[in-house]
N, C-alpha and C positions, 0 to 999 in steps of 0.2 A: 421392556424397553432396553433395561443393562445388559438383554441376552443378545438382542435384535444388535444392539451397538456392536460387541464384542465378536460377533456374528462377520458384521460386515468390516469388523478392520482387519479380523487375521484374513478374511479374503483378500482386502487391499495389499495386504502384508506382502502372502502369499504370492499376487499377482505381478508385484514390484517390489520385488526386494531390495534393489536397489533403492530405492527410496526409502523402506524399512530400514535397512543399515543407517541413512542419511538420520530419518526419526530420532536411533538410538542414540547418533551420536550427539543430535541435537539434546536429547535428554540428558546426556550427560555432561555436554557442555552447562546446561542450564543449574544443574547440580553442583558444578565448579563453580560458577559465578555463585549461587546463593552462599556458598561456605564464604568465598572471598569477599562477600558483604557483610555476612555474619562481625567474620573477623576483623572486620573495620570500627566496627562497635560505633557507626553515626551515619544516621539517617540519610536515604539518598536521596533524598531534597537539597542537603547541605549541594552535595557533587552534582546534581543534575535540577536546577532550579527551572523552573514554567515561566516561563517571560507570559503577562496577559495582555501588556503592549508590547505587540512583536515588530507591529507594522513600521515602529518609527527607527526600531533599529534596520531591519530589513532595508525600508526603501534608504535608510544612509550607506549599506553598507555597497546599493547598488548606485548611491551617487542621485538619488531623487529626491523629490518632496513625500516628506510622508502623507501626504492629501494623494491619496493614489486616484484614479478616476475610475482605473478597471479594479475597486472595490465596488461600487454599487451596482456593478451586474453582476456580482460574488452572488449578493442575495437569493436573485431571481432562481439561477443556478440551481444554489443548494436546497432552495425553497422544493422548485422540480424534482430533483435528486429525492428526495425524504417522499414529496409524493408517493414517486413511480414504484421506488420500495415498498411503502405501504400499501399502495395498490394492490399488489403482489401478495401479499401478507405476509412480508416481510417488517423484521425492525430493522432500526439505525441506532448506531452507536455502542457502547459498552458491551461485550460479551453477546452481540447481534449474530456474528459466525460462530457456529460454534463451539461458543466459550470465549471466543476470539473478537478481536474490535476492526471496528471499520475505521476509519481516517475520519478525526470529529471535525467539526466546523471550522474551527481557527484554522489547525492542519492542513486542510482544505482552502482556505482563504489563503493561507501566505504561499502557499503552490500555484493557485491564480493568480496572484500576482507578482510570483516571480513567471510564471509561463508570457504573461500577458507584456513583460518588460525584457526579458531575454529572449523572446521570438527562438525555441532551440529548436535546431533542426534536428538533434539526436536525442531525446529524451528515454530514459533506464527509471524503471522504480522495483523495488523488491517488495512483495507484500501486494495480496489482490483483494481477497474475502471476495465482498460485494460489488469492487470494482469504481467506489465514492471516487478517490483518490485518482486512478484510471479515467474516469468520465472527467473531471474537472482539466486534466491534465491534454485531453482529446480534443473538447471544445474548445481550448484554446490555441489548441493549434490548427485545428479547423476554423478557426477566428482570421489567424493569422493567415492562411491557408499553403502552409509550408507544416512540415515536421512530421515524426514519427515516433513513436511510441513504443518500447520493449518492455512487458512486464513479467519479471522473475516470481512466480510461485509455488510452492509444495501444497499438492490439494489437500486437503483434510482427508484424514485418515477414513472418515464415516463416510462412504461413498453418497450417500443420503444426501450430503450438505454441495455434493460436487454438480448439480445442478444449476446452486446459486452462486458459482466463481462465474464474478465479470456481467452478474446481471445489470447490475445499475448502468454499463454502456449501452447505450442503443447502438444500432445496423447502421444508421447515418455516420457513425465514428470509426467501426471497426475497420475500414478499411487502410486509416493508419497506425492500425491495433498488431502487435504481433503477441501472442499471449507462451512464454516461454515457461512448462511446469519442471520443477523440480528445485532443488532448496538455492539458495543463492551460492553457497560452497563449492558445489560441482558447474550448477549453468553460468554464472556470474565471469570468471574470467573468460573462459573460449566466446562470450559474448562483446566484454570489450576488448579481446583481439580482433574479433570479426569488425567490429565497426570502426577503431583506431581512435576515435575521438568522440567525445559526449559533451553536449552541452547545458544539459541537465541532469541532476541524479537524485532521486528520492529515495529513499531509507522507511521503509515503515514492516521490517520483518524482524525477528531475534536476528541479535549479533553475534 
């Protein structure tokens, strides 16, 4: 299996170097940050705390009641979502891509409702895996029946896993799906040159 793996990434390598360079530098980047935590000597909870009531900040900071309405079709949604993955023989959640995580429930919930209360007509998210975060982000602007959708991602190295980027969207969505590969450092700017203005933007990749 560890040969099979190693097999198929120096081909990816090989194939797209460019993207390998991007890899290492993402490695090393990641390597900078763990020292720069180290040496903080305190827990990144203190710096980066989990809000588990998010909703009531959220809808104040867009000026609503936090009784949102387009939460109780959230459920149906995600209910579907977890499905169709499973169907599939696919998991959800934690370390689902792999190694990698998909966008969990709450994640998913407070992007539904900011989709369903900012109607954007230009939506950007970095980070695809299984495409949770993608599908929630589609349906709701197929709700709306206005908007478009750019997602930034670098496929995994294991060509094996590159199957399942952007499974969780169905055919009825993608056609306001633009699916943009490669890391957010290089595609990310000449993307919002090209558009000029976004009125959405989701974060779910390394920084």
């Amino acid at each position: 299996m560890r040969i099979g793996y190693t097999v198929r990434a120096s081909r990816s390598m090989l194939l797209h170097p460019l993207q390998g360079i991007e890899r290492v530098r993402g490695r090393i980047d990641r390597h900078q940050d763990q020292r720069e935590k180290e040496s903080l000597r305190t827990p990144m909870r203190d710096f980066y705390a989990a809000a588990t009531d998010w909703a009531a900040p959220l809808h104040a900071m867009l000026g609503l009641p936090s009784q949102c309405p387009a939460a109780a079709s959230f459920d149906k949604l995600w209910d579907g979502m977890v499905a169709d993955l499973t169907a599939a023989g696919l998991s959800v959640g934690i370390a689902s891509y792999g190694g990698w995580n998909d966008g969990d429930r709450a994640f998913a919930g407070a992007i539904w409702c900011a989709v369903a209360h900012l109607h954007p007509e230009r939506a950007v998210e970095t980070g695809v895996a299984h495409g949770l975060t993608s599908r929630v982000i589609l349906r709701g602007l197929d709700d709306h029946g206005a908007g478009r959708l750019w997602s930034i991602d670098l496929p995994a190295v294991d060509s094996v896993l590159h199957p399942e980027i952007g499974l969780a969207v169905p055919q009825d969505l993608r056609s306001r799906w633009t699916y943009v590969s490669g890391t957010s450092r290089e595609q990310l700017p000449p993307l919002l040159s090209e558009l000029g203005q976004i009125d959405l933007f989701v974060h779910d990749s390394l920084h």
